[in-house]
C-alpha positions, -999 to 999 in steps of 0.1 A, spaced: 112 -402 104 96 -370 124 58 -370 119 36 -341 127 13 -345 154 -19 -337 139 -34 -324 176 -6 -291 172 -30 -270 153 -10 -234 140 -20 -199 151 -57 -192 148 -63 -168 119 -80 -136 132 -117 -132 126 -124 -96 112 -151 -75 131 -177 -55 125 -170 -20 144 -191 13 143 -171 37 113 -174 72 113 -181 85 79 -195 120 63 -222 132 66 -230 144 30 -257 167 42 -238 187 63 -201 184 46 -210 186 11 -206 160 -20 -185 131 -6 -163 130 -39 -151 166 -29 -140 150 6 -126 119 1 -83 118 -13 -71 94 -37 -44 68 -30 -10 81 -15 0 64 -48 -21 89 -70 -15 122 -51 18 146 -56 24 166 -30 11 200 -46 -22 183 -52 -19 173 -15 -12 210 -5 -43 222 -24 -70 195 -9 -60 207 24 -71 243 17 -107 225 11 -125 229 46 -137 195 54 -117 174 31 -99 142 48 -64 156 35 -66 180 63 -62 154 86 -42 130 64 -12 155 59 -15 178 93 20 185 106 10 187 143 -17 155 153 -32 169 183 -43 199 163 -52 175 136 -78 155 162 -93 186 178 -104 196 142 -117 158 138 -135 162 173 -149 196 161 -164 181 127 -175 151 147 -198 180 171 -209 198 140 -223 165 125 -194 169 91 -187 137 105 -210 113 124 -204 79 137 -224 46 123 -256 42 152 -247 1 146 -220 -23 143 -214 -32 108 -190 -47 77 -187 -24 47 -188 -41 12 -162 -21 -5 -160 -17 -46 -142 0 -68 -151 0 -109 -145 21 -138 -175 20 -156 -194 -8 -153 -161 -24 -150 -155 -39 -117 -121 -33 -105 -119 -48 -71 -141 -59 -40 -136 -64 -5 -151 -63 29 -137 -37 55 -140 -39 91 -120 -38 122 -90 -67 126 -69 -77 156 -35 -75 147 -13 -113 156 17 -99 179 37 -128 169 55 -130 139 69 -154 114 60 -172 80 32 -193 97 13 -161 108 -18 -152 96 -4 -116 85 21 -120 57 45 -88 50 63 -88 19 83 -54 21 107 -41 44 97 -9 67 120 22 78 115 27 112 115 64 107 84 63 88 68 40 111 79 64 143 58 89 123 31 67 112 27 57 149 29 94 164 4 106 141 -22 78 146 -16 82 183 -19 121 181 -49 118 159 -64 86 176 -82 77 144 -74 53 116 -80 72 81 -70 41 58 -73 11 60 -46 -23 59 -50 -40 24 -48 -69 25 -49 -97 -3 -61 -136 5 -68 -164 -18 -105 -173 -13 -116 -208 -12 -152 -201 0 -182 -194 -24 -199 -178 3 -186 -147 7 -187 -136 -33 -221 -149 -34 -232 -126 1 -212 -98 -11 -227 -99 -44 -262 -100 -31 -253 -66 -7 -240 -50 -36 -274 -56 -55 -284 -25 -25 -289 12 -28 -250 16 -17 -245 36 19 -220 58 2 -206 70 -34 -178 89 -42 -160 94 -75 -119 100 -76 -110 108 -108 -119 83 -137 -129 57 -105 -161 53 -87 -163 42 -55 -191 26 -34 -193 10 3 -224 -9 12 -228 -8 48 -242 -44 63 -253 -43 97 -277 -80 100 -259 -104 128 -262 -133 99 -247 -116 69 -219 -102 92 -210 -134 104 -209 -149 67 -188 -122 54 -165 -126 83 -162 -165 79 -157 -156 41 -127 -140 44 -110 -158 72 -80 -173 56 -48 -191 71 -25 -160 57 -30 -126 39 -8 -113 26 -3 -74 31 -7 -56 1 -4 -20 9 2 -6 48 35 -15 61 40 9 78 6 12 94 11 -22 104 42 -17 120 30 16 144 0 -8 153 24 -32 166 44 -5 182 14 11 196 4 -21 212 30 -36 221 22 -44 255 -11 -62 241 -38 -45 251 -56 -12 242 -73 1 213 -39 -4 188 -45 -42 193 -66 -38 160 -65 -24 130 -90 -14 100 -85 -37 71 -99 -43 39 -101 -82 26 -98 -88 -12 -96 -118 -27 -73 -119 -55 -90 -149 -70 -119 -133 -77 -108 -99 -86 -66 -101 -92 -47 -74 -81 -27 -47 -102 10 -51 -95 32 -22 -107 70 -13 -105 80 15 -90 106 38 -106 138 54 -91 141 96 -102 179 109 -96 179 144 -100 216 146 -90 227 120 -115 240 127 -153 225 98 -171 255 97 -196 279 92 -165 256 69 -145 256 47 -182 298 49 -179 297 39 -141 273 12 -149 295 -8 -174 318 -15 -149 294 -38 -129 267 -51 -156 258 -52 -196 247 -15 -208 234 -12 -241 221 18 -259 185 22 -266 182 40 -301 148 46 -298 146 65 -266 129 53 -230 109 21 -232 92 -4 -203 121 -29 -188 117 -62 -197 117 -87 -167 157 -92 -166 168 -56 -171 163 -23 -158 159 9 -179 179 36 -175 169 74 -184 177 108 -190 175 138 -207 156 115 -241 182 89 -239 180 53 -226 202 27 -218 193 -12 -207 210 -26 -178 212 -63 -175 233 -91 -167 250 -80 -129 288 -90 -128 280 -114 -99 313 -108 -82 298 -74 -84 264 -79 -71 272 -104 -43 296 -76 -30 266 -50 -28 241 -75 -17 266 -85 12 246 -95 44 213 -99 24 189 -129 15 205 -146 -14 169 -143 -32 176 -105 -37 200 -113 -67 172 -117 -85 154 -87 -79 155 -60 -102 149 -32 -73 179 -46 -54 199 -47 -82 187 -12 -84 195 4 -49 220 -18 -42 240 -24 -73 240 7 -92 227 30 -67 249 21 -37 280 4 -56 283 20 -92 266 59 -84 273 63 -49 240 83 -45 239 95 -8 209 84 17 196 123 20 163 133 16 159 144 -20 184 123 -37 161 96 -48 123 103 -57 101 71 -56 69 74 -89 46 47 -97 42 59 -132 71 56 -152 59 79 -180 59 105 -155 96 90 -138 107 102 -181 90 130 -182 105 143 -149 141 140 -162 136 145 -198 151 186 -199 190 185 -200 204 187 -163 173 176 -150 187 143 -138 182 101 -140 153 77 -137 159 41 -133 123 21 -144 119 -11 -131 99 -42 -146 71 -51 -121 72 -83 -103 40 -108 -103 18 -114 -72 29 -151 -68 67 -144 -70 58 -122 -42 40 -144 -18 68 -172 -27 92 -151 -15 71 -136 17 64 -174 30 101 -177 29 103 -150 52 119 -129 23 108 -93 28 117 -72 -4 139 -40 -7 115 -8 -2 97 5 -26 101 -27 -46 67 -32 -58 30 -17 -57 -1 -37 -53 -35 -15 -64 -59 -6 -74 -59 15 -34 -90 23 -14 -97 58 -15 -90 75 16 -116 91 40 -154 65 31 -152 48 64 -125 61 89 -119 39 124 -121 67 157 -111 59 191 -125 66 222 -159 72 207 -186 63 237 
């Protein structure tokens, strides 16, 4: 019988770093709630279009069409003082809370990225990536040479040290406050050699799993691909779910090409439809909910000759999935919906996902029931990645507090 051999030790989980962030500078750029953007998540693209009209605001560089215009602006703010670099190394206690109500912690700094991949490693995807996106992630980090967000990243903590340190910083006068919409939040910049080292030890962990950033992963491996230069890292936020569990939410499909009474007749031939009476409702966990116009129809119960057919040449785990039986199933197999841009909209809300195909001719939705953290991590240490936009781990970091510039002397 095979034994291990307890002298083969696995990868060594990377150690995050403090690193020197560049943040606003209030004084000279104004309140830092009028600068800062919500979650991708939160934002439509008109709001988008508007923040960027604002003269300092982070959507300017978020959304810029052309990077290399994009970083001569941040180099121009950086020589004005909007922005201004941290004088010191340090870890930034991050919280978010609504009201006195906590809603998440973590600790951001600067994180070496594994190169290696596979279920052992310390950095644990959970969602597949288009490589389109991340050619555009990459060019526009590269253009821009700054990091705006950080990787979120969610780990199990088994150490009592870090929540009692990073209670104790956030007992402080925080380094910066900004308030996005019903949200507050607050970064507590820690720059003492000791607490540093604590807070990094605290949230080493064997594997993280990645929350939210994909596709910033994925350009950081790209960029650095040859293993060495400043794309070797990455900024990353720590939580740990333990203490403060994460938000998982569905995320809804929006077919403005699709007549919902014809997508209900097309989906009879590969799974149980049933009428709602009562209009639009949440999915429960074995169904999906489809919607249009003020009507609703429940769609359960995949023919499997069916569903193996459209899941042909994918992990056998994906039959249970609601968003593969989604894309795959009805979308591909029963609807035919084309892959063009436009022909399927992706909304975390699904009160909005009715409300955007409520009018007559206005379209489909197809709401999906969300899927719980641990079903996800079971799945990602089998090396099961999950259809795009499958699921949505939150609440996000706001975008713009601490932001991760290269080349800086």
């Amino acid at each position: 019988m095979p034994t291990s051999d307890p002298t083969v030790s696995g990868p060594t989980p990377p150690r995050l770093r403090p690193f020197r962030a560049v943040r606003y500078d209030e004084d000279r750029a104004g309140d830092l709630s009028a600068l800062v953007a919500p979650p991708h998540d939160d934002l439509d693209p008109a709001h988008a279009r508007a923040q960027r009209v604002r003269p300092h605001h982070i959507a300017r560089l978020l959304y810029a069409a052309d990077p290399q215009a994009a970083a001569g602006q941040l180099q121009r703010w950086l020589r004005r003082g909007v922005l201004r670099r941290d004088e010191r190394p340090a870890l930034y206690v991050y919280q978010q809370q609504r009201g006195a109500r906590i809603l998440q912690r973590g600790v951001i700094g600067e994180l070496p990225i594994p190169r290696a991949r596979g279920t052992e490693w310390p950095l644990l995807p959970h969602e597949g990536v288009s490589a389109h996106v991340v050619r555009q992630r990459a060019a526009h980090m590269a253009g821009l040479r700054a990091q705006l967000e950080p990787l979120l990243l969610a780990y199990r903590g088994t150490r009592s040290t870090a929540t009692q340190i990073t209670h104790h910083i956030t007992r402080r006068t925080p380094t910066a406050v900004a308030r996005v919409g019903d949200t507050t939040h607050l970064m507590w910049a820690c720059h003492d050699e000791a607490e540093t080292a604590l807070l990094s030890a605290g949230v080493e962990t064997d594997q993280a799993l990645i929350a939210d950033g994909h596709h910033r992963h994925a350009a950081c491996l790209s960029l650095g691909a040859e293993g060495s230069g400043p794309w070797t890292s990455s900024l990353a936020l720590f939580v740990d779910t333990v203490a403060h569990p994460p938000r998982l939410s569905a995320i809804h499909r929006v077919l403005p090409g699709l007549d919902p009474e014809k997508a209900a007749s097309a989906a009879v031939e590969v799974a149980r439809v049933r009428r709602l009476p009562r209009g639009p409702r949440p999915p429960a966990p074995d169904e999906v909910v489809l919607v249009g116009g003020g009507r609703a129809w429940a769609v359960s119960d995949p023919d499997p000759g069916a569903l193996r057919d459209a899941l042909t040449g994918r992990p056998p785990q994906w039959a249970a999935l609601p968003s593969a039986v989604a894309d795959h199933l009805l979308l591909g197999a029963a609807w035919s919906v084309p892959e063009l841009p436009g022909a399927v909209r992706h909304l975390h809300d699904a009160d909005r996902a009715v409300a955007a195909v409520a009018a007559p001719g206005s379209g489909s939705a197809v709401l999906l029931p969300a899927l719980g953290e641990e079903q996800v991590r079971e799945l990602a240490r089998a090396g099961v990645l999950l259809p795009r936009k499958s699921t949505s781990f939150g609440p996000k970091p706001a975008i713009g507090l601490a932001l991760r510039v290269i080349g800086l002397s």
